[in-house]
Structure formats: C-alpha cells, structure tokens
N, CA, C and O atoms as a Tripos MOL2 file, in Angstrom:
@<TRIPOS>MOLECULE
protein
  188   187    47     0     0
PROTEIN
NO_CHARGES

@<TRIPOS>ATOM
      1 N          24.1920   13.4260  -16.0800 N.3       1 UNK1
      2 CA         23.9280   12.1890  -15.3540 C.3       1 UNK1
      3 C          24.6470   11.0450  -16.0540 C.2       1 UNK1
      4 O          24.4570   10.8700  -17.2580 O.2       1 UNK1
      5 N          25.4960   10.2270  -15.3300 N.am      2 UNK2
      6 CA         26.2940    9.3120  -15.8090 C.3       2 UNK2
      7 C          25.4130    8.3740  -16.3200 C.2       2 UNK2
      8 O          24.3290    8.6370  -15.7990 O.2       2 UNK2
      9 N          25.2470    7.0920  -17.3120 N.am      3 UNK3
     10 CA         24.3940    6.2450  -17.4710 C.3       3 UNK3
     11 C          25.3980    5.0280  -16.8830 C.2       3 UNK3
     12 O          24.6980    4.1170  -16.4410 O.2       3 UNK3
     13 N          26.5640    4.8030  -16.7760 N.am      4 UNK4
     14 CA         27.0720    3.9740  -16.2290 C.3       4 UNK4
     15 C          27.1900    3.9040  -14.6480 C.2       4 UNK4
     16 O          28.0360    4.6780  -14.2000 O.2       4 UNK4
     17 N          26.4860    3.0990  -13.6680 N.am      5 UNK5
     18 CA         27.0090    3.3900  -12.2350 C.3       5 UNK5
     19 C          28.1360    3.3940  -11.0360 C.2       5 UNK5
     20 O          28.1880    3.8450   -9.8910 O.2       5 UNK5
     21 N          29.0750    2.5980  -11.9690 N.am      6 UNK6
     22 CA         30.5380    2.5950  -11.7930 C.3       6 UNK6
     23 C          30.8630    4.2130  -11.9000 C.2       6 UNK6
     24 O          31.8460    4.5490  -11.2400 O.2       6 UNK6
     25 N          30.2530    5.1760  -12.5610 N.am      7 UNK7
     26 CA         30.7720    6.6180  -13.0630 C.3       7 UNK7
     27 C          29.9940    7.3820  -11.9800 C.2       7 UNK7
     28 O          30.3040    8.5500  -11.7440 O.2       7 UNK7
     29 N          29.1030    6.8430  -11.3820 N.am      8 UNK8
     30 CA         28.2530    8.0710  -10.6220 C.3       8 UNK8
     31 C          29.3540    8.5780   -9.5970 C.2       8 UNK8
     32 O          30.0950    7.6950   -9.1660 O.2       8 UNK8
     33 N          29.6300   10.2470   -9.0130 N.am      9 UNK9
     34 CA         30.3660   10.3950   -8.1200 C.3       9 UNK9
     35 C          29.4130   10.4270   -7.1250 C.2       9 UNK9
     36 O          29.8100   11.3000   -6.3530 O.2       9 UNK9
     37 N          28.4700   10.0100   -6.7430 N.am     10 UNK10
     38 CA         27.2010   10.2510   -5.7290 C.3      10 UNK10
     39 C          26.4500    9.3660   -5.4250 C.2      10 UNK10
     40 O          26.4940    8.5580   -6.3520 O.2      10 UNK10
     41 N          25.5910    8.9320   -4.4640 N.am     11 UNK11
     42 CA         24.9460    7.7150   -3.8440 C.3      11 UNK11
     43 C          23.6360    8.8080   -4.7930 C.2      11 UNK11
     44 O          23.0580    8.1270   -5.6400 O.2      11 UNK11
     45 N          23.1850   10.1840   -4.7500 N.am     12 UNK12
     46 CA         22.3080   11.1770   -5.3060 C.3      12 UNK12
     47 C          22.3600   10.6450   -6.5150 C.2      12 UNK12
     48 O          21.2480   10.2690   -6.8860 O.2      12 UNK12
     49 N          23.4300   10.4190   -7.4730 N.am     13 UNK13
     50 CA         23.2360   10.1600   -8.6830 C.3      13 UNK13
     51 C          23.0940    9.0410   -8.7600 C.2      13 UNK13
     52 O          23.0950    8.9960   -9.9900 O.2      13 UNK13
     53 N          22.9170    7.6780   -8.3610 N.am     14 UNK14
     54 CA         23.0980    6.2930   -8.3870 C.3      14 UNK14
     55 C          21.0770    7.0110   -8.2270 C.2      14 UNK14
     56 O          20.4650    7.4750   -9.1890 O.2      14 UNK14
     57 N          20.5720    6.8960   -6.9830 N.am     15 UNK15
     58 CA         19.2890    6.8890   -6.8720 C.3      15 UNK15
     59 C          18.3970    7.2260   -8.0030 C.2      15 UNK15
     60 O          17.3980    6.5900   -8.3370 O.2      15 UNK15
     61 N          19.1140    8.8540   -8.8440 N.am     16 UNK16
     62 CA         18.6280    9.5250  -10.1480 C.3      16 UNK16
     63 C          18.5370    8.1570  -10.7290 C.2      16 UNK16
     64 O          17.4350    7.6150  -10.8040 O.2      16 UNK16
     65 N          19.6390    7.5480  -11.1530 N.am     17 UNK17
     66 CA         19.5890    6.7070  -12.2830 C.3      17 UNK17
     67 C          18.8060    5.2480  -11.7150 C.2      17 UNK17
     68 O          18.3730    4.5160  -12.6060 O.2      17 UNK17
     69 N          18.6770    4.9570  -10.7800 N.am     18 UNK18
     70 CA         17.6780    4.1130  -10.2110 C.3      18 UNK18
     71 C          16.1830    4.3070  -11.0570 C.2      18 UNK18
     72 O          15.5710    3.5210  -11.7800 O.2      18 UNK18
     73 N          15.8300    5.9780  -10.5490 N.am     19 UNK19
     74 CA         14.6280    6.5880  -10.6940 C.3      19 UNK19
     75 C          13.9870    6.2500  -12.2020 C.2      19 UNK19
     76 O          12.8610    5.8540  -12.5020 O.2      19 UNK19
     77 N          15.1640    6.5660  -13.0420 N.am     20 UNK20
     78 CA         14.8990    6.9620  -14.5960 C.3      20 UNK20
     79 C          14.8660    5.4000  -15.0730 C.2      20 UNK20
     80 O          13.8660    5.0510  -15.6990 O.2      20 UNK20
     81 N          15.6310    4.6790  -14.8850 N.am     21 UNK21
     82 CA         15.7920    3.1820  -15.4570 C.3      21 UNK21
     83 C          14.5640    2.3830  -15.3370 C.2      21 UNK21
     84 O          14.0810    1.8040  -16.3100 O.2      21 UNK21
     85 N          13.8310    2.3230  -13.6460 N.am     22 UNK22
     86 CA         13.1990    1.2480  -13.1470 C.3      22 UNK22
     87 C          11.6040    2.0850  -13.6100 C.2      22 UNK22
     88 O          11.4890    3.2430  -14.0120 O.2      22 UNK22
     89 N          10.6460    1.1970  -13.4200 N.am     23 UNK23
     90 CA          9.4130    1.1990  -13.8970 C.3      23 UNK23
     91 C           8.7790    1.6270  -12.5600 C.2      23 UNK23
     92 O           9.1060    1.3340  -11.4100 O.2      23 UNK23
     93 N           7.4730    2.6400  -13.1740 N.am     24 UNK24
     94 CA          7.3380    3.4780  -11.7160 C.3      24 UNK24
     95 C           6.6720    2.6280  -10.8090 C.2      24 UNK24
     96 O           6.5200    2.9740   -9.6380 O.2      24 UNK24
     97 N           6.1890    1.3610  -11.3140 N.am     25 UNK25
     98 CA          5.1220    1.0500  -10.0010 C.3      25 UNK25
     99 C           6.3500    0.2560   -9.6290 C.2      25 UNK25
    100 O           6.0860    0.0950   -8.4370 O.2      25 UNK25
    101 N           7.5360   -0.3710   -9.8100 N.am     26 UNK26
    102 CA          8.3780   -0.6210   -9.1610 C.3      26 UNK26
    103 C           9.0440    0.1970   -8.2200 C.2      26 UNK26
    104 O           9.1790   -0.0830   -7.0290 O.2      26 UNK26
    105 N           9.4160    1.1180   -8.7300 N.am     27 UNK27
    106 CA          9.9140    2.0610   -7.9920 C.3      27 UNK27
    107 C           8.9990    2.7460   -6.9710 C.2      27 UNK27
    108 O           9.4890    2.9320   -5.8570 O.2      27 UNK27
    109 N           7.7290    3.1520   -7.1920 N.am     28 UNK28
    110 CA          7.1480    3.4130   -6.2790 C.3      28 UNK28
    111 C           7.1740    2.4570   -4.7540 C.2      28 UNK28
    112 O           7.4010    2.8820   -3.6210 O.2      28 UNK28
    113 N           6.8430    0.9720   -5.2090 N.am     29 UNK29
    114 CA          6.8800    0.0320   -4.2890 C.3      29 UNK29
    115 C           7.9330   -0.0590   -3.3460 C.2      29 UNK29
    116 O           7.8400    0.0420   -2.1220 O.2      29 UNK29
    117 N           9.0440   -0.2780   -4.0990 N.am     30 UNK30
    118 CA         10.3500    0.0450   -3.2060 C.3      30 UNK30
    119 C          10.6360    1.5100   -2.3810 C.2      30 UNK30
    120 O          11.4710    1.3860   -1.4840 O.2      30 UNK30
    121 N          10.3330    2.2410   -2.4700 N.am     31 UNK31
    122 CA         10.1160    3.5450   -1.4870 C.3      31 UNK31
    123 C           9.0240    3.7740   -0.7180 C.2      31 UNK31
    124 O           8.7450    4.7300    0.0050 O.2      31 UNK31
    125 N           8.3880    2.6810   -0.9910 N.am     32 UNK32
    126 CA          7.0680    2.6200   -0.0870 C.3      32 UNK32
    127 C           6.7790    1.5270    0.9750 C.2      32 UNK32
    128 O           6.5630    1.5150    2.1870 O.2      32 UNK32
    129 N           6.8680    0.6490    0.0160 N.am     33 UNK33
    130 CA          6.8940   -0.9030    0.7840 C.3      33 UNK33
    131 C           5.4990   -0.9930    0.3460 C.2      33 UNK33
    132 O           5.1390   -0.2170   -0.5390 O.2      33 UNK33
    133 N           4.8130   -1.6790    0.7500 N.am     34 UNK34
    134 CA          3.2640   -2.4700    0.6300 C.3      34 UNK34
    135 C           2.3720   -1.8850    1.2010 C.2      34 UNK34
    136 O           2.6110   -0.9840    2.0050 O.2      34 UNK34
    137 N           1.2240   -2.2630    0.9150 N.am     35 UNK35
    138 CA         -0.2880   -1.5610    1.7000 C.3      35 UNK35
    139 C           0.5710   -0.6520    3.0000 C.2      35 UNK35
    140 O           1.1920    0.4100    3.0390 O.2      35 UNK35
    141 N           0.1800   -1.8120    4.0700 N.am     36 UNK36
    142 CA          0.6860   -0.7670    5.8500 C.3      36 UNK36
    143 C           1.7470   -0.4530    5.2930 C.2      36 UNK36
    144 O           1.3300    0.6730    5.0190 O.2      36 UNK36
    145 N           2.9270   -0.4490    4.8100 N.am     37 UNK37
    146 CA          4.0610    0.1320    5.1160 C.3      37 UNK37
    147 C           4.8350    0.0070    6.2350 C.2      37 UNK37
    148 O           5.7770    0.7230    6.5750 O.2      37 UNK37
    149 N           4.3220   -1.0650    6.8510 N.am     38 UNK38
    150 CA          5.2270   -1.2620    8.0510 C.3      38 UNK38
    151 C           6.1900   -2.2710    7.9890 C.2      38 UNK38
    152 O           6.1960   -2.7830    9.1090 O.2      38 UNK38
    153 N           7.0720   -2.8740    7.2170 N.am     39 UNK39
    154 CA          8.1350   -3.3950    6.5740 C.3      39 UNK39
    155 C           8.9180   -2.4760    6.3640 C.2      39 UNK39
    156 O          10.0030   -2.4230    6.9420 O.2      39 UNK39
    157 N           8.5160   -1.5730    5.4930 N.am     40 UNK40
    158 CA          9.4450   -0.2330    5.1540 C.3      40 UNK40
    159 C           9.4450    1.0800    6.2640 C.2      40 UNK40
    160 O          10.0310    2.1410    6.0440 O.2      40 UNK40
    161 N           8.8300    0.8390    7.2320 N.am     41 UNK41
    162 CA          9.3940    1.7000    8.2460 C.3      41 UNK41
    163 C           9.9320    0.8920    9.1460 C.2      41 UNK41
    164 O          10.0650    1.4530   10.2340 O.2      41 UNK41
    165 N          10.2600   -0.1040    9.1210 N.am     42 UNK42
    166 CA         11.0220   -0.8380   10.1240 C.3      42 UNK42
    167 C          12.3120   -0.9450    9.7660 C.2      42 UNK42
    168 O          13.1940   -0.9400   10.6250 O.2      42 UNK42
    169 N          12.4930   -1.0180    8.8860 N.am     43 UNK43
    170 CA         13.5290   -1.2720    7.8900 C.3      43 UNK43
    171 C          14.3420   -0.0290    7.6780 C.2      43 UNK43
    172 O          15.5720    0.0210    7.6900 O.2      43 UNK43
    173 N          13.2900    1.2360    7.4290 N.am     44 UNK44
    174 CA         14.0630    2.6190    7.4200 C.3      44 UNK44
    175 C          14.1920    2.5800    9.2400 C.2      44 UNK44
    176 O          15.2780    3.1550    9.2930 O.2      44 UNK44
    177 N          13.9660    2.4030   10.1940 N.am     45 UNK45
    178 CA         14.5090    2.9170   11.5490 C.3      45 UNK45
    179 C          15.5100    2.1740   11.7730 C.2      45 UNK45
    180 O          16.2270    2.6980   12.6250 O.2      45 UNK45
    181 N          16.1210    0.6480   11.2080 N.am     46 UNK46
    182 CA         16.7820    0.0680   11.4070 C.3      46 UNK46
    183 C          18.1830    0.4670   10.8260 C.2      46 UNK46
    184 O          19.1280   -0.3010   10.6470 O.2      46 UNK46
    185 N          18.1330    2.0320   10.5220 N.am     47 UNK47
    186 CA         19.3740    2.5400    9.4160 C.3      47 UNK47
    187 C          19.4410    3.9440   10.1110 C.2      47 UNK47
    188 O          20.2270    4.7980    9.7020 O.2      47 UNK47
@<TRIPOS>BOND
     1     1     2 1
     2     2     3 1
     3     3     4 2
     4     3     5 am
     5     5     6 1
     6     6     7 1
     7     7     8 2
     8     7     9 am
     9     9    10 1
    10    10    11 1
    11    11    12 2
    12    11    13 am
    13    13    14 1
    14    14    15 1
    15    15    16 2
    16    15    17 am
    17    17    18 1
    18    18    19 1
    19    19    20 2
    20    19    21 am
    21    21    22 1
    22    22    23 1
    23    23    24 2
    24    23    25 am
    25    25    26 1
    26    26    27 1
    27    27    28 2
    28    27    29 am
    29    29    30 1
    30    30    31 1
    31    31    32 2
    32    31    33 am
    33    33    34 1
    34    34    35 1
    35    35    36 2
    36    35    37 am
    37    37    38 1
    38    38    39 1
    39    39    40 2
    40    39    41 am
    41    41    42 1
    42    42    43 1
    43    43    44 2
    44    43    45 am
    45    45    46 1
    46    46    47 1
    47    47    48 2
    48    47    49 am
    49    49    50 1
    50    50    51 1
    51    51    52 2
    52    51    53 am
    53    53    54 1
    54    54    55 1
    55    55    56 2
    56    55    57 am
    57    57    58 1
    58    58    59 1
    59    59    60 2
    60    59    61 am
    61    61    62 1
    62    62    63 1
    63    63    64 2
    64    63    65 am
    65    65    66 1
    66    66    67 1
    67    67    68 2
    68    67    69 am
    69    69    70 1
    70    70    71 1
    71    71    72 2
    72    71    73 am
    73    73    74 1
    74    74    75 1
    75    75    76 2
    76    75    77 am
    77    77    78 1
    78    78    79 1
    79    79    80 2
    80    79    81 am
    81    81    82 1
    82    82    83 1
    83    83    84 2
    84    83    85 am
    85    85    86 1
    86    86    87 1
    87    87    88 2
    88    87    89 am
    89    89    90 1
    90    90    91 1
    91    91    92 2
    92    91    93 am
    93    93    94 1
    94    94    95 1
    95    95    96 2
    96    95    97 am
    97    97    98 1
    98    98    99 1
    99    99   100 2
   100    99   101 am
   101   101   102 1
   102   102   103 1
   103   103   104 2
   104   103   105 am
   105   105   106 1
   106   106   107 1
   107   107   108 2
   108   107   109 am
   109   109   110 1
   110   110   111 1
   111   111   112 2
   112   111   113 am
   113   113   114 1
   114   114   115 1
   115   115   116 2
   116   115   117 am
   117   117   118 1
   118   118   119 1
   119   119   120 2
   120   119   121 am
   121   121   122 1
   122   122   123 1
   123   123   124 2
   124   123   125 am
   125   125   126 1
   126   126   127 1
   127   127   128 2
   128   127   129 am
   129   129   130 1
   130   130   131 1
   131   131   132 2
   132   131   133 am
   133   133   134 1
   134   134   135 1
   135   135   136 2
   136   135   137 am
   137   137   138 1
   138   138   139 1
   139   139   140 2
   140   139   141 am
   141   141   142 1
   142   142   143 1
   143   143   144 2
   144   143   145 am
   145   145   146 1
   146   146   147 1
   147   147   148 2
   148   147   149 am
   149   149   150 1
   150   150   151 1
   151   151   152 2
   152   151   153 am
   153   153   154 1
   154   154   155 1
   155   155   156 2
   156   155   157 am
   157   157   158 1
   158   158   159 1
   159   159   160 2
   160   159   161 am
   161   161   162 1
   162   162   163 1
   163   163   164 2
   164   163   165 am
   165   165   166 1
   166   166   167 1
   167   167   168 2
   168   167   169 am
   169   169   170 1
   170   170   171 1
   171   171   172 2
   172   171   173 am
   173   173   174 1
   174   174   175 1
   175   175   176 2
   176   175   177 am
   177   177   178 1
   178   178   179 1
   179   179   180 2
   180   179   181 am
   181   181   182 1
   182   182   183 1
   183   183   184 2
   184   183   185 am
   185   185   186 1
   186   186   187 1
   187   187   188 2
@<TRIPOS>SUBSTRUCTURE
     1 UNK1         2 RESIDUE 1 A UNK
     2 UNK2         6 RESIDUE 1 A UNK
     3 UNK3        10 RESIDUE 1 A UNK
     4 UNK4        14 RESIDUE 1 A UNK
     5 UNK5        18 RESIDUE 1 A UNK
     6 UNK6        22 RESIDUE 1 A UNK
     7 UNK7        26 RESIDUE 1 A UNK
     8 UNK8        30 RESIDUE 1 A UNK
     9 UNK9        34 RESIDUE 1 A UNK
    10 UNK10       38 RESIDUE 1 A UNK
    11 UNK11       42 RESIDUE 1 A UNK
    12 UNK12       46 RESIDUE 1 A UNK
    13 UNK13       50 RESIDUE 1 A UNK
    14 UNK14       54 RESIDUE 1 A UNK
    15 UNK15       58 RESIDUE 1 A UNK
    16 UNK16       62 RESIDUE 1 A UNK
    17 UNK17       66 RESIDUE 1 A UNK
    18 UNK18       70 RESIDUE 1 A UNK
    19 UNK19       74 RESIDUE 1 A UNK
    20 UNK20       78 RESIDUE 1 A UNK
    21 UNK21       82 RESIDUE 1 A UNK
    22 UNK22       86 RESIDUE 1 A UNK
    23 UNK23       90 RESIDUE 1 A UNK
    24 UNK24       94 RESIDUE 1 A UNK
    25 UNK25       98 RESIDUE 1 A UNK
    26 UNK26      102 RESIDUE 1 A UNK
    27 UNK27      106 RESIDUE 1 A UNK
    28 UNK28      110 RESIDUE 1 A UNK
    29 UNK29      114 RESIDUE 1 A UNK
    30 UNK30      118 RESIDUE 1 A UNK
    31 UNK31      122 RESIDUE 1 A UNK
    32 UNK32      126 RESIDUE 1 A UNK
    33 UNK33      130 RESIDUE 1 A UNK
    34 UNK34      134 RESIDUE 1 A UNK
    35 UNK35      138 RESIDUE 1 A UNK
    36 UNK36      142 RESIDUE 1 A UNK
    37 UNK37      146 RESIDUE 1 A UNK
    38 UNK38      150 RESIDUE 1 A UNK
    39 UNK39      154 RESIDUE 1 A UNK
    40 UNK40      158 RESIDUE 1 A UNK
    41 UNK41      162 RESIDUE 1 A UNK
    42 UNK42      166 RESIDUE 1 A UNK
    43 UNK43      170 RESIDUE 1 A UNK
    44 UNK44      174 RESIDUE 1 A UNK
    45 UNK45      178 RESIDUE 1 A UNK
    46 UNK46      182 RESIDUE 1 A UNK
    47 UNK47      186 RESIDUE 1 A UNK
C-alpha cells in the first residue's frame, strides 16, 4: 500500500489509505452520513 496518494495506481487504494489514516468515527460518518441517512443516500443516487 502506497503511503503517498499521488502513488496509488487505484481509486481501491486511495479509499485503503483513506480507511487507515482517518479516525473511525470519522470515517464511519462519512460512509454513512448522519442519524436518517438520507443526505447520504441522496447523494449516493445522485452518482
């Protein structure tokens, strides 16, 4: 796993190193969104 993200050959490896860097209740939040979650499913159908 690259630690630099300029080096990742993968959007897969950019996310890994997302995963490992950021703090989990951050990270959790951002793949979740908030209580309803309906920000973050609007947001994922909009893609």
């Amino acid at each position: 796993m690259p630690l630099n993200p300029a080096q990742a050959p993968a959007i897969a490896d950019l996310y890994e190193l997302y995963r490992r860097r950021v703090p989990r209740m951050f990270h959790d939040y951002c793949e979740t969104g908030s209580y309803t979650t309906s920000t973050f499913v609007d947001n994922t159908a909009a893609f």
